[in-house]
Backbone as a printed PyTorch tensor [residue, N CA C, xyz], in Angstrom:
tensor([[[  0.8300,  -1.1840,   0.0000],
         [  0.0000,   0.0000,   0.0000],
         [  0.8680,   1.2380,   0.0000]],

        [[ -0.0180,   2.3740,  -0.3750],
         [  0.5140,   3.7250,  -0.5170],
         [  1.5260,   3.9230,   0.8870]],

        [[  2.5440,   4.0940,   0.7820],
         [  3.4810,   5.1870,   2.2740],
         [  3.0680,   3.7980,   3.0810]],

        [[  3.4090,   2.6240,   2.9290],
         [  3.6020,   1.4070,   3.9390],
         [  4.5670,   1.6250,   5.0220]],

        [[  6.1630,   1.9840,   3.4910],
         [  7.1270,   1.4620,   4.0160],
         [  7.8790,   1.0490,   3.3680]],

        [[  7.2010,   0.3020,   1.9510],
         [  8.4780,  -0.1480,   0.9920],
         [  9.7300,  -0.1930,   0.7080]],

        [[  9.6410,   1.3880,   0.3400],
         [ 10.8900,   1.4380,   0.1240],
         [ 11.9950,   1.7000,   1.2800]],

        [[ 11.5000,   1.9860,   2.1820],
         [ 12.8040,   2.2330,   3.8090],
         [ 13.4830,   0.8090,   3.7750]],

        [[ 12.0440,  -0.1330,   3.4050],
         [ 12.6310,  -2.0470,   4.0710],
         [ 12.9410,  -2.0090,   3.1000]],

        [[ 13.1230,  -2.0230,   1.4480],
         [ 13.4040,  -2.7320,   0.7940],
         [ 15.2920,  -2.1170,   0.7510]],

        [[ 15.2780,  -0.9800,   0.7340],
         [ 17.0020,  -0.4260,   0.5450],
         [ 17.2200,  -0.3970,   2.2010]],

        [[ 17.0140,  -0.9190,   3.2630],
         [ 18.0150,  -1.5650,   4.5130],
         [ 17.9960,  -2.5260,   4.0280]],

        [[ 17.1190,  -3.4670,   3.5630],
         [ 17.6720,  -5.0350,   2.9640],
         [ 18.6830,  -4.9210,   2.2170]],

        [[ 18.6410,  -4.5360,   1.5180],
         [ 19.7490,  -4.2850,   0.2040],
         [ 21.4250,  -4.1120,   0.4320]],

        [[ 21.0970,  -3.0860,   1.7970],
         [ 22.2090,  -2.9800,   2.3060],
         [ 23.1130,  -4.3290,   3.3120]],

        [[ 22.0790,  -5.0390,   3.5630],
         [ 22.1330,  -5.8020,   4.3350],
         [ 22.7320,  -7.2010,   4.0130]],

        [[ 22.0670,  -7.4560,   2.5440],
         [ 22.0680,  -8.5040,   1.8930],
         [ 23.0750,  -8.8490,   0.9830]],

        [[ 24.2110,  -9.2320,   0.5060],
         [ 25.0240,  -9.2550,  -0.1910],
         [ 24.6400,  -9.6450,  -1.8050]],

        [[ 25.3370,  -9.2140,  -2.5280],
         [ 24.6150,  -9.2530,  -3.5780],
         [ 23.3460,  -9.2340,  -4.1750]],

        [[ 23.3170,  -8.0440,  -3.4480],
         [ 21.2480,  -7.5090,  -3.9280],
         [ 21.2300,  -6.5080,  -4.4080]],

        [[ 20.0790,  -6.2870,  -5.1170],
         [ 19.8770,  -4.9870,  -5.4400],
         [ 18.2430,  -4.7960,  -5.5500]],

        [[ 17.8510,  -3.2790,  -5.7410],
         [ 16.0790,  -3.4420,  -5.6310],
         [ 15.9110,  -3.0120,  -7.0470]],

        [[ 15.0160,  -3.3330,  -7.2560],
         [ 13.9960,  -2.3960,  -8.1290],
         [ 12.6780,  -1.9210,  -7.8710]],

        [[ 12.2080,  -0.4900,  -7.8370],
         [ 10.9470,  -0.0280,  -7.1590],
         [ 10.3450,   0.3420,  -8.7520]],

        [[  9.0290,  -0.1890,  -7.9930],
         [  7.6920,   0.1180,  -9.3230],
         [  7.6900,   1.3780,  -9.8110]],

        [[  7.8940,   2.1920,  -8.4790],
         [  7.8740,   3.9540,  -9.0210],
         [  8.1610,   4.5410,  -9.8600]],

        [[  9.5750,   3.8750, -10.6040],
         [ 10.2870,   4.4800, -11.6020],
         [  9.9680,   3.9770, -13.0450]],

        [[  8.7120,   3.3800, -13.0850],
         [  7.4950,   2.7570, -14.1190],
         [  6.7330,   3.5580, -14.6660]],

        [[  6.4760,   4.4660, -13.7590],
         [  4.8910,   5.2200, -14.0580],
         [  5.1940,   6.3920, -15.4190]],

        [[  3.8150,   5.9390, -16.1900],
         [  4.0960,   6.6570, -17.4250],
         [  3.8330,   7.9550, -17.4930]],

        [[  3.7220,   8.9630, -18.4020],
         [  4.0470,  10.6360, -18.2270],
         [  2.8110,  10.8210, -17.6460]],

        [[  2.6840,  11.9270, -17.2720],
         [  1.5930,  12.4830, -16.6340],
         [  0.8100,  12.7640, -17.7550]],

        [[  1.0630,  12.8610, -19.0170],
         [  0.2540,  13.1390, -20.3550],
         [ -0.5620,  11.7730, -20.8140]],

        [[ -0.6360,  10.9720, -20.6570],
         [ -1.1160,   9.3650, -21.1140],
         [ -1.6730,   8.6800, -19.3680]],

        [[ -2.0960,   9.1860, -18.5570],
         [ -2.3600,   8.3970, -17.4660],
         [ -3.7520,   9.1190, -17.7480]],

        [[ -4.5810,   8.3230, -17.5640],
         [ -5.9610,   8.2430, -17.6000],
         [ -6.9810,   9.2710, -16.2020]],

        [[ -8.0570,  10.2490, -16.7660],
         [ -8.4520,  10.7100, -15.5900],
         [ -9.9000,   9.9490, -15.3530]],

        [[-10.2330,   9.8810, -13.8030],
         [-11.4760,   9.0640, -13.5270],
         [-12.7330,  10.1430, -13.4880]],

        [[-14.1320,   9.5820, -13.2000],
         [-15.1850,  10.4300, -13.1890],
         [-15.1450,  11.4770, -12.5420]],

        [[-14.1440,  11.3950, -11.5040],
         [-13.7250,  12.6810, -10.2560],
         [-13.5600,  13.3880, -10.9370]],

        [[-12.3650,  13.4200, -11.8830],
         [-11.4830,  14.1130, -12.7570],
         [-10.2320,  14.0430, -11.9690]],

        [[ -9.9790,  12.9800, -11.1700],
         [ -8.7320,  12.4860, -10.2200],
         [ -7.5460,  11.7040, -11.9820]],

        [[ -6.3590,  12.1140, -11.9190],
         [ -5.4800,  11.1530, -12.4480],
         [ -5.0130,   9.9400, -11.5870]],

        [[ -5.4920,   8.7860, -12.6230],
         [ -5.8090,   7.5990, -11.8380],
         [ -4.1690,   7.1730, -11.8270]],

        [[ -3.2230,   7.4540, -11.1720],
         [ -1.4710,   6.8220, -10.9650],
         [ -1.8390,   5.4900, -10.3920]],

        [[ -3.0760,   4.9820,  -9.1320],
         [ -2.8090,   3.9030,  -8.4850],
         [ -3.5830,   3.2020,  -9.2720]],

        [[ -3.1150,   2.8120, -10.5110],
         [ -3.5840,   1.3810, -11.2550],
         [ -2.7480,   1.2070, -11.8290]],

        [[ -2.5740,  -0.2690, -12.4010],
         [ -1.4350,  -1.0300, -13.3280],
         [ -1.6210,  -0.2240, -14.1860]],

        [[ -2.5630,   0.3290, -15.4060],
         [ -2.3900,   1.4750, -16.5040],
         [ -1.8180,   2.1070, -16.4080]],

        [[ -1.4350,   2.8260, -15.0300],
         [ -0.7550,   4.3210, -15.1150],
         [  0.7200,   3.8110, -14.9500]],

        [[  1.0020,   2.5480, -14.9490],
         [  2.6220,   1.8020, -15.0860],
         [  3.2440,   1.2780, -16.2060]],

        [[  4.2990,   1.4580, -16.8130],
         [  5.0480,   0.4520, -17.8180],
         [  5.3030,  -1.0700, -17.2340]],

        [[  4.5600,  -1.9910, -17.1730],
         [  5.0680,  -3.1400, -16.3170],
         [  5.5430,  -3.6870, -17.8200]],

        [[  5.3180,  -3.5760, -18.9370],
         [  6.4100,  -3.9780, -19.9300],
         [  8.0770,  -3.7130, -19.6030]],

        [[  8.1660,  -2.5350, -19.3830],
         [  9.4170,  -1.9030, -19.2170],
         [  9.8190,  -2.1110, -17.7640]],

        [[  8.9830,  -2.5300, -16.7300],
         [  9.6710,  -3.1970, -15.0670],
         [  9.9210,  -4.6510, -15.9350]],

        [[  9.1910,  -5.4420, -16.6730],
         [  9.4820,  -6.7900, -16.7120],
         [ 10.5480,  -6.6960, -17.6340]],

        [[ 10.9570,  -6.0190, -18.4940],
         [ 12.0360,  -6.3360, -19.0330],
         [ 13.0780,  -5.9630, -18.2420]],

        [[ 13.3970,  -5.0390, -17.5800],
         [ 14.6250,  -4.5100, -16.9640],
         [ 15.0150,  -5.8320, -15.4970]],

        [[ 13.5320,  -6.6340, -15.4270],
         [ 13.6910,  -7.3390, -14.4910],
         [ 14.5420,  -8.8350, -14.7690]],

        [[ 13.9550,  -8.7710, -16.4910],
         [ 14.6770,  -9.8680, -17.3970],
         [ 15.8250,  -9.5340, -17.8170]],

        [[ 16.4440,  -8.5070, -17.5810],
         [ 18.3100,  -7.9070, -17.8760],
         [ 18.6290,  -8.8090, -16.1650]],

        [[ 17.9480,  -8.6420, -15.4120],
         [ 18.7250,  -9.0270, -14.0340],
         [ 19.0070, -10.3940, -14.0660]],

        [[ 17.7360, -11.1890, -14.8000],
         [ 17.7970, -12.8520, -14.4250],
         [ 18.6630, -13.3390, -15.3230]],

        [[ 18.9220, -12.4810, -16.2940],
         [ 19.6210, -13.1200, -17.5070],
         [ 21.5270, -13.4410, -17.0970]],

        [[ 21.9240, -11.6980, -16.2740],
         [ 23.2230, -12.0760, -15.5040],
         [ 23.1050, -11.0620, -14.6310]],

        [[ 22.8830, -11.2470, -13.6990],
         [ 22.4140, -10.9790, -12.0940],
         [ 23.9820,  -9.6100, -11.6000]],

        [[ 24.9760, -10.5860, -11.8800],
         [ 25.7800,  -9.9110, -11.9290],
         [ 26.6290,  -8.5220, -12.3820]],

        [[ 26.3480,  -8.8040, -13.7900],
         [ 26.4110,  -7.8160, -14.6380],
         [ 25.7550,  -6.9270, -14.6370]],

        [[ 24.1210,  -7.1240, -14.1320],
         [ 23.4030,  -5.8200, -14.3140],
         [ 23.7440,  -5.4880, -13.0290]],

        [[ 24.0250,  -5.7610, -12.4790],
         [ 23.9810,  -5.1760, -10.6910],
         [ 25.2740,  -4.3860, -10.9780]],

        [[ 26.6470,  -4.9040, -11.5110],
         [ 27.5580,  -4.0020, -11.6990],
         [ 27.5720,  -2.8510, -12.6730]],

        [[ 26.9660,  -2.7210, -13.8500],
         [ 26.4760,  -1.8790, -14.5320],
         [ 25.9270,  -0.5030, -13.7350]],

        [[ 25.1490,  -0.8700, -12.5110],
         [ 24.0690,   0.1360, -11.7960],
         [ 24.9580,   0.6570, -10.7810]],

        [[ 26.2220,   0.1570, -10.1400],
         [ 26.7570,   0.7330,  -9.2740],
         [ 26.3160,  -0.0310,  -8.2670]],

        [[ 26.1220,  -1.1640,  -7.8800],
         [ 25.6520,  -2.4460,  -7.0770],
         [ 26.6370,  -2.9440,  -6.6060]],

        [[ 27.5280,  -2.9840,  -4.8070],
         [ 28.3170,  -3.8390,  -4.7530],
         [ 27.9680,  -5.4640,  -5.0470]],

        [[ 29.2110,  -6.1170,  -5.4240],
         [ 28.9980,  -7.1290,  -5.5630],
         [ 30.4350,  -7.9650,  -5.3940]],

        [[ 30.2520,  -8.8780,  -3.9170],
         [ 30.8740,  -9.9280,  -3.5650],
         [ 31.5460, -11.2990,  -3.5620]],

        [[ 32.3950, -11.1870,  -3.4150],
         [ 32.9580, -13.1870,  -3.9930],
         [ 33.4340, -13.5460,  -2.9210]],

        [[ 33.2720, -14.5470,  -2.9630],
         [ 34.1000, -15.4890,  -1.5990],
         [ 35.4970, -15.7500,  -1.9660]],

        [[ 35.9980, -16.1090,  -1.2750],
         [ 37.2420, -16.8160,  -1.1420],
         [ 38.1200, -17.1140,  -2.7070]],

        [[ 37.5280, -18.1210,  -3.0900],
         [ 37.6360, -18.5260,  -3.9740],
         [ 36.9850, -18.4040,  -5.4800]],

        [[ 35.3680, -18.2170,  -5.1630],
         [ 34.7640, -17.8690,  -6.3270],
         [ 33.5410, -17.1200,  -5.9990]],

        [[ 33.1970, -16.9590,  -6.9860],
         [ 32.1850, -15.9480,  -7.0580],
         [ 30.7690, -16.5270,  -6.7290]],

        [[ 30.0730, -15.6600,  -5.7470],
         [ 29.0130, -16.3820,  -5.3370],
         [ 27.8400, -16.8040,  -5.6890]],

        [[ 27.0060, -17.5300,  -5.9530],
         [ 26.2420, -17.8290,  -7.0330],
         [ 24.7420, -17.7090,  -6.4290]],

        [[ 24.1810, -17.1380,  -4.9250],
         [ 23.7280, -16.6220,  -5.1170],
         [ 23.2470, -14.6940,  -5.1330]],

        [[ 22.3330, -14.2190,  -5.9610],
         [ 22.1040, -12.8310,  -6.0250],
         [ 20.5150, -12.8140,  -5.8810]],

        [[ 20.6060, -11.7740,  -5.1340],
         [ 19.3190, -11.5510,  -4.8460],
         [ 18.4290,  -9.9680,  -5.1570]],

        [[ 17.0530, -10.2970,  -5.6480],
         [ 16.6960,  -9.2760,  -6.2590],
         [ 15.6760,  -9.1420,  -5.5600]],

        [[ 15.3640,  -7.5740,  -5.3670],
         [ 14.1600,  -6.6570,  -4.0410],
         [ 13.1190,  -6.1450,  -4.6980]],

        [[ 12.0720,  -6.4310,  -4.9930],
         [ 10.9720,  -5.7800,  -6.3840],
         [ 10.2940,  -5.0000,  -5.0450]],

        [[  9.9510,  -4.1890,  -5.2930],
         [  9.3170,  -3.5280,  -4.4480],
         [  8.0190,  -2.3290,  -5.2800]],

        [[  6.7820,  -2.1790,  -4.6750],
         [  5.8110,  -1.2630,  -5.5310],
         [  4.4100,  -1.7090,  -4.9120]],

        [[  3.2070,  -0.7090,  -4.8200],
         [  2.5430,  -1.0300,  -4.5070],
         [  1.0870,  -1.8150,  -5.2820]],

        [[  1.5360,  -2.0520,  -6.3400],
         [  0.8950,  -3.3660,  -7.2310],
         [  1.5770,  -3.9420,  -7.3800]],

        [[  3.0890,  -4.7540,  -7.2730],
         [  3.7120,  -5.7240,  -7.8070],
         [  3.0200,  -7.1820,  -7.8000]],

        [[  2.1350,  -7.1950,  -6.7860],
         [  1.3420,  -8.9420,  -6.3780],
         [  0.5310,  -8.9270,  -7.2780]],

        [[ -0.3550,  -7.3160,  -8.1610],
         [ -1.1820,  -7.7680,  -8.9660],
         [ -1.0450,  -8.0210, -10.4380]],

        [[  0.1930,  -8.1060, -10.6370],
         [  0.9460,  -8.3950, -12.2740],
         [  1.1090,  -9.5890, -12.1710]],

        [[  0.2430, -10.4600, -12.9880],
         [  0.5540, -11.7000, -12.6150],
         [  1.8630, -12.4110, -13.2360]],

        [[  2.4360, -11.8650, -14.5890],
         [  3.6700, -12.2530, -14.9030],
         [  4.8920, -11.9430, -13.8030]],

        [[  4.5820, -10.5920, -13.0450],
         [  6.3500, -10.6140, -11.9830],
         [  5.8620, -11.3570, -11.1400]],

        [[  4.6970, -11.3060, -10.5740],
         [  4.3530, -12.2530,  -9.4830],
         [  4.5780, -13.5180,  -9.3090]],

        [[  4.4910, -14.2250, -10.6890],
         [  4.9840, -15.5430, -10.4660],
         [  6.1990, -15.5680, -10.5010]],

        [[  7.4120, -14.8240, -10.4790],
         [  8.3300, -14.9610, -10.5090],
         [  9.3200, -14.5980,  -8.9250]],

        [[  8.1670, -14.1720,  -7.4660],
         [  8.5910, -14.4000,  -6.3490],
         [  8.4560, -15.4920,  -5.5310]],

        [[  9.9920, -15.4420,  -4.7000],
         [ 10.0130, -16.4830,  -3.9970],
         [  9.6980, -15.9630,  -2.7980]],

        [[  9.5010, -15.0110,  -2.2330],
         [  8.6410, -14.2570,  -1.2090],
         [  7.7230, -12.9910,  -1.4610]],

        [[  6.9660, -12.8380,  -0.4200],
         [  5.9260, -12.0350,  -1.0450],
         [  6.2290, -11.2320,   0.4920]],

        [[  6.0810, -10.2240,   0.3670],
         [  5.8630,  -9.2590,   2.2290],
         [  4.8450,  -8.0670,   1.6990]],

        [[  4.2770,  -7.8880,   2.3620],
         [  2.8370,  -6.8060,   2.3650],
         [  2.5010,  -5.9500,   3.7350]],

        [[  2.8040,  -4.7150,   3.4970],
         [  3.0410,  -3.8260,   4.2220],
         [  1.6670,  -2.8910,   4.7270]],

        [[  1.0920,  -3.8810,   5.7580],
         [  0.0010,  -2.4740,   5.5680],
         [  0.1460,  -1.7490,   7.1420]],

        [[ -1.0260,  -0.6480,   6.6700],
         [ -0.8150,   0.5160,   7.6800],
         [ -2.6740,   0.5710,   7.8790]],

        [[ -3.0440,   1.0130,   9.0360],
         [ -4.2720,   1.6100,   9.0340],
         [ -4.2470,   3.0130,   8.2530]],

        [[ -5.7000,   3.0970,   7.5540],
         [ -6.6410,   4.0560,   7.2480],
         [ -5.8840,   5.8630,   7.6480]],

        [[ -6.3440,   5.8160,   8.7630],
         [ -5.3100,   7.1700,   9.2640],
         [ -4.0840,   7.3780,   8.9080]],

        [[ -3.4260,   6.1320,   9.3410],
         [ -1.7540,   6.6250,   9.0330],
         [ -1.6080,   6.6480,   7.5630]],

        [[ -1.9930,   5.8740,   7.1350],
         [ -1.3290,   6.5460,   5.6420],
         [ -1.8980,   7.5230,   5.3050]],

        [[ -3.2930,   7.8600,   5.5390],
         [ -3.7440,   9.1430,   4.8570],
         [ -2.6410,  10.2450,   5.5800]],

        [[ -2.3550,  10.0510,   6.9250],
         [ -1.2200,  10.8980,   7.2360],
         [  0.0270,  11.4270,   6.5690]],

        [[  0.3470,  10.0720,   6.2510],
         [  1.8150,  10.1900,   5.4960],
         [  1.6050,  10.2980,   4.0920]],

        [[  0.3370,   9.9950,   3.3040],
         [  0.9020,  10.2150,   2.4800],
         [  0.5410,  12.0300,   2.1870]],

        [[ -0.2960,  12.4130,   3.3020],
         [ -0.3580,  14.3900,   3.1000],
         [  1.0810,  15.2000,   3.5520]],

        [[  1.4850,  14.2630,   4.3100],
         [  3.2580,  14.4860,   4.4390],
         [  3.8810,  15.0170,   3.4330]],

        [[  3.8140,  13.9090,   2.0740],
         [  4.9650,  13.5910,   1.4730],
         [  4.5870,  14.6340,   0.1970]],

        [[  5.4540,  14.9340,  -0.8300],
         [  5.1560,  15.8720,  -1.7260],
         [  5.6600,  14.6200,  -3.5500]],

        [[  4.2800,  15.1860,  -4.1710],
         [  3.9800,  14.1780,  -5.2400],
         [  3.9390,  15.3140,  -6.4980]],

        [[  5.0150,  14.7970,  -7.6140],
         [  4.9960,  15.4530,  -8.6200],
         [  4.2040,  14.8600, -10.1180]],

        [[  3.2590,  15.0480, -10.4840],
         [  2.3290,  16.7780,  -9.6770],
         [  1.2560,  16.2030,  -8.0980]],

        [[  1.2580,  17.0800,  -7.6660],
         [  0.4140,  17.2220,  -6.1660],
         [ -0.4570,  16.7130,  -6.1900]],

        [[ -1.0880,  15.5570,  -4.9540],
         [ -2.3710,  15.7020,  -4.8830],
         [ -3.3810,  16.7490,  -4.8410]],

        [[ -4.5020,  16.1900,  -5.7340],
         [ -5.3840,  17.5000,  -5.9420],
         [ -6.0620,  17.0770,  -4.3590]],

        [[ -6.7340,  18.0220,  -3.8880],
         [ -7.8760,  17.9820,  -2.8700],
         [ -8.8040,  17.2360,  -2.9480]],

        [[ -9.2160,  15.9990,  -2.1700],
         [ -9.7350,  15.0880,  -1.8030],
         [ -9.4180,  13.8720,  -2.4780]],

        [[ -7.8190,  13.4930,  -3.5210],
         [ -7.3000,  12.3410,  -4.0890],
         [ -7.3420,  11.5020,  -2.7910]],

        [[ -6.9020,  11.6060,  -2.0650],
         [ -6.6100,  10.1570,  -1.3440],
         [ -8.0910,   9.7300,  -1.1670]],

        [[ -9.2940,   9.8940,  -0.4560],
         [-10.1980,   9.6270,  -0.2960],
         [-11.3870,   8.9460,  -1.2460]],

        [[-10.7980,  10.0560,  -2.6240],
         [-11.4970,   9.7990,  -3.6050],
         [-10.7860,   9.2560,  -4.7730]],

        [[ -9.4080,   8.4900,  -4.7680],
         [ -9.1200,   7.7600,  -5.6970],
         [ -7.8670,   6.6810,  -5.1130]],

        [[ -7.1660,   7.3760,  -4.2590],
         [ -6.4940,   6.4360,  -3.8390],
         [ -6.7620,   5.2020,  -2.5270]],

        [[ -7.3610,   5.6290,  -1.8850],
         [ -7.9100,   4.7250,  -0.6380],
         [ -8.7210,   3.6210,  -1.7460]],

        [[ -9.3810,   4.1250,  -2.3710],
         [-10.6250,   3.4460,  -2.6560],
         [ -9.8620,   2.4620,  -4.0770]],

        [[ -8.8070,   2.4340,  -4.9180],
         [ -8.0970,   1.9840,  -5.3040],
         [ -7.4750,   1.0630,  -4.3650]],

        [[ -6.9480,   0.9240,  -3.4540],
         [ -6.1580,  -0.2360,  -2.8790],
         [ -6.9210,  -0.7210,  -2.1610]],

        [[ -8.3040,  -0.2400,  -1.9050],
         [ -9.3650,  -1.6370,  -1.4560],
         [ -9.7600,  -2.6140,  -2.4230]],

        [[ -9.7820,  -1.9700,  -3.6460],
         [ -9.8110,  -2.7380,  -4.6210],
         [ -8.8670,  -3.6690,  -5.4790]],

        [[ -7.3900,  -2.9880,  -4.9290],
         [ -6.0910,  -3.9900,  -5.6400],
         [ -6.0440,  -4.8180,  -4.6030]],

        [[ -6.1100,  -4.6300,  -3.3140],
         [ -5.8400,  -5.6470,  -2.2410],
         [ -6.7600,  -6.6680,  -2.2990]],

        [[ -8.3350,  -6.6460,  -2.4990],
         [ -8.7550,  -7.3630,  -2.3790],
         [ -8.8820,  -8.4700,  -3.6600]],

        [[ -8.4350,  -7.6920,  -5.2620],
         [ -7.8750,  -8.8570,  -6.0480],
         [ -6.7880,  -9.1890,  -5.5060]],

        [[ -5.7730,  -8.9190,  -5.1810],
         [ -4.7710,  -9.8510,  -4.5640],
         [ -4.9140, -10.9120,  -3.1640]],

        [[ -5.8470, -10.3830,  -2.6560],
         [ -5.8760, -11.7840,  -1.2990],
         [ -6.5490, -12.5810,  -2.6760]],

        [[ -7.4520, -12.6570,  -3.3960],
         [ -8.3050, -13.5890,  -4.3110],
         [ -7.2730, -14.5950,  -5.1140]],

        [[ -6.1850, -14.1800,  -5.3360],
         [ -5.4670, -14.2680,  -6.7540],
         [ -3.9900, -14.8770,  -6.2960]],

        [[ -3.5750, -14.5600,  -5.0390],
         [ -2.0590, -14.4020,  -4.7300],
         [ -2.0770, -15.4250,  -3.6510]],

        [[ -1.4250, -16.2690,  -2.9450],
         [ -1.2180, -17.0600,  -2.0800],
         [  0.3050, -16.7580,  -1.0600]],

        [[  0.7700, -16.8860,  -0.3380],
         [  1.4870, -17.0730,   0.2950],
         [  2.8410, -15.5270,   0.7480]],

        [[  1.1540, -14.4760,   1.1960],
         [  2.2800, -13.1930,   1.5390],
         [  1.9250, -13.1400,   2.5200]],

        [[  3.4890, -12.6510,   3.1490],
         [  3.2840, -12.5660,   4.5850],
         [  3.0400, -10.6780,   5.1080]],

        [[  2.0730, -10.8500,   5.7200],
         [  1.3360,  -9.1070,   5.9760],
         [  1.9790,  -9.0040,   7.0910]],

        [[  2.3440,  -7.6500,   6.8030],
         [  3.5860,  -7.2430,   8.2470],
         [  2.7670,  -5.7960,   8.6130]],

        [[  2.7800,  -5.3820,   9.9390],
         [  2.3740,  -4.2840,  10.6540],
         [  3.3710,  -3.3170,  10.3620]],

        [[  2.9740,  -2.1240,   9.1070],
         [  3.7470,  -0.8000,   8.5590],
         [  3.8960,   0.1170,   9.7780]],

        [[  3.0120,   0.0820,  10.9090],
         [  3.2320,   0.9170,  12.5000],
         [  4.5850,   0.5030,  13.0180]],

        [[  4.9520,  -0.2210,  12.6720],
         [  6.3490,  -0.8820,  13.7350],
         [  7.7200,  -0.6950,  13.3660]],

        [[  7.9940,  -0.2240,  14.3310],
         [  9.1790,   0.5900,  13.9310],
         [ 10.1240,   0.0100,  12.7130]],

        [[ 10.7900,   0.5790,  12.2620],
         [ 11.3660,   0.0340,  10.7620],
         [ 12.8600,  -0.9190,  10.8810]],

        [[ 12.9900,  -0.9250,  12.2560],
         [ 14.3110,  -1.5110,  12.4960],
         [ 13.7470,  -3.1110,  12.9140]],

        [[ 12.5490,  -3.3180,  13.5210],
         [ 11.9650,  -4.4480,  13.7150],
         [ 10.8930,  -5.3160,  12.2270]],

        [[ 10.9440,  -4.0330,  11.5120],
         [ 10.5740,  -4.8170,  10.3270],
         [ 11.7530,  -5.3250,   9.7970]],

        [[ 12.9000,  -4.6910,   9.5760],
         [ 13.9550,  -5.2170,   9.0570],
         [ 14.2570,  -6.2080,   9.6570]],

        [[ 14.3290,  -6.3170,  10.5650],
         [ 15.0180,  -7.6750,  11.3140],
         [ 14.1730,  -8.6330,  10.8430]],

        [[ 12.7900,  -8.5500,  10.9230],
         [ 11.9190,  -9.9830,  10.7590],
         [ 11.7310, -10.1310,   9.4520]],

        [[ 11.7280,  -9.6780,   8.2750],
         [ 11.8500,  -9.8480,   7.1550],
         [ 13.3490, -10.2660,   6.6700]],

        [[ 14.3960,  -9.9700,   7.1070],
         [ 16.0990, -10.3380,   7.1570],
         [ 16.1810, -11.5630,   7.5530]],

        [[ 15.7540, -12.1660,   8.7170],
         [ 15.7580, -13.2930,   9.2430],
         [ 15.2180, -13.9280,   7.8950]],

        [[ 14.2140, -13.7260,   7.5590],
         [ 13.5300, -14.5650,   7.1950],
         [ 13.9410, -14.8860,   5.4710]],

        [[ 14.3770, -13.8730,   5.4510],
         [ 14.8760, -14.3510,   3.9170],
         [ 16.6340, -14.9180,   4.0060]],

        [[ 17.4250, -14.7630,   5.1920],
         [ 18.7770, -15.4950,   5.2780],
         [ 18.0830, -16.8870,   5.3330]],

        [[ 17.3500, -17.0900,   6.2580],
         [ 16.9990, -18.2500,   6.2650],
         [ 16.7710, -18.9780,   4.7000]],

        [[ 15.5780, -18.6500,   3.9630],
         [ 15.3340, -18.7630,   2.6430],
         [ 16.7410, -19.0040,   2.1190]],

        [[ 17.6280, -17.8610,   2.1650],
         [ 18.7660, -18.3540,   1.1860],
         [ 19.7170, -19.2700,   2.1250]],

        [[ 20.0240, -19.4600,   3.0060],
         [ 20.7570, -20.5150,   3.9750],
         [ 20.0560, -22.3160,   2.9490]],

        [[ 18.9200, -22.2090,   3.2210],
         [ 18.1600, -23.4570,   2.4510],
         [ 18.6780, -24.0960,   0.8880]],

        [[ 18.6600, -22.7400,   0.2640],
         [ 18.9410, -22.6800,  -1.3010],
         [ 20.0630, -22.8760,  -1.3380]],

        [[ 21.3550, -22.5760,  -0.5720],
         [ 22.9050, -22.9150,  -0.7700],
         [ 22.9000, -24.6680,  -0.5570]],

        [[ 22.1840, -24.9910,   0.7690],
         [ 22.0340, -26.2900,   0.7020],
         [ 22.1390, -27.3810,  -0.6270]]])
């Protein structure tokens, strides 16, 4: 969801994780000239339309192709052991539709879902500054009411994400999402 959290957890992971790197949905969204306006006369940004997920899935298919290479290309450290180079790399998709694309979706081996109550995000996201601005009464009248509707195709559609409390402090999300994916890759070296 809108101002979860995403992106704070997804770049401390990153930092955290050796040979990772993220990619956020954000840097998808198509011009402000071609995004569609609703009956409000709200520009609808929180739908898959107002995204290139052509252009996230390909840049996502430069990563799988050599993990390595694109990560060094971007300015991505990247680590070797001892002897050789480590074979695994790990990639951070992060966005607040990524669960409802069903082509990237099948392509996670974890899913984490960040929500926040009603208040707080309407909080944060009047915080934050959006180019161009929310008009007066967007969140209420296009964005809230948008992610009741992406969330609830995704519980329908998606299986196995784990919903984490966006209230909690960001150093305890990191930890329990960190754990949980060393673990994941501890398994896979196996």
């Amino acid at each position: 969801m809108t101002n979860g959290g995403k992106t704070t957890l997804s770049k401390n992971l990153q930092k955290l994780i050796s040979n990772s790197c993220v990619i956020s949905q954000d840097n998808f969204f198509k011009d402000v000239s071609v995004v569609s306006v609703d009956a409000n006369g709200f520009k609808e940004y929180d739908t898959l339309d107002a995204l290139h997920m052509d252009r996230m899935m390909a840049v996502i298919g430069l990563w799988q192709k050599d993990p390595q290479r694109f990560m060094t290309s971007r300015g991505y450290p990247v680590t070797f052991t001892a002897t050789e180079p480590s074979d695994v790399f790990v990639l951070i998709v992060e966005g607040f539709l990524i669960f409802n694309h069903g082509p990237l979706n099948s392509l996670f081996n974890k899913r984490y879902f960040l929500q926040i109550p009603y208040e707080t995000c309407k909080e944060r996201r009047s915080s934050r500054v959006y180019v161009p601005p929310d008009a007066p009464g967007y969140f209420d009248g296009h964005v809230w009411p948008m992610y009741l509707k992406y969330r609830k195709e995704m519980e329908e559609t998606v299986n196995d994400i784990v919903f984490l409390d966006g209230t909690q402090k960001s150093e305890t999300l990191l930890s329990t999402v960190l754990a949980d994916v060393q673990e994941m890759l501890m398994v896979s070296e196996r």
